[in-house]
N, C-alpha and C positions, 0 to 999 in steps of 0.2 A: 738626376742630371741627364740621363740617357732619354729617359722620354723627352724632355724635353730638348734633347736635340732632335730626335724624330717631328715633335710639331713643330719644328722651324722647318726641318726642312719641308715638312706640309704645304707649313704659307708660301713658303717661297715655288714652289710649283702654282702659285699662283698665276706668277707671270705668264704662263702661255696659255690659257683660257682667254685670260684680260687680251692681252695680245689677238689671237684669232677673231674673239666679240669686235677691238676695235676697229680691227681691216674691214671687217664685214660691212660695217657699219659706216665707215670710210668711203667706202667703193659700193657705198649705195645701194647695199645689197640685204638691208635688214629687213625690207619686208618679203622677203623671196624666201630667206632663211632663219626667222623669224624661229620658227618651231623647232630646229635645228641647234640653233642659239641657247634656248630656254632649256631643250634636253639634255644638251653638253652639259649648261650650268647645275642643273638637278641632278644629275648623274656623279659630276663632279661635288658638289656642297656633302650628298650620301655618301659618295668614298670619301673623302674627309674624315665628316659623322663618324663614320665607323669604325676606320684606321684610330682617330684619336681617342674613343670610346676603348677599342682594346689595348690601344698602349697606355692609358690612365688607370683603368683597371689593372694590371698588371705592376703597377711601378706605384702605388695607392695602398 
């Protein structure tokens, strides 16, 4: 039960990636920051990955 309140609250840090991509994006600013955009999201997707990888090993 515990892990699985740690991957909620995972997803729900979602919101502020999503959030920053869509301002960007909004304000016209996606091909400037483009590369920026892409790093945060792979950076972010890996901490996920990894975070949920040990708390499911652990609680499995």
């Amino acid at each position: 039960m515990r892990g699985l309140l740690i991957l909620l609250v995972c997803l729900l840090t979602l919101y502020a990636p999503i959030e920053l991509t869509r301002v960007i994006i909004v304000w016209g600013l996606s091909g400037r920051f483009i590369l920026e955009v892409c790093f945060m999201w792979f950076l972010y997707a890996l901490a996920i990955f990894v975070f949920s990888a040990v708390v499911l090993r652990k609680h499995v």
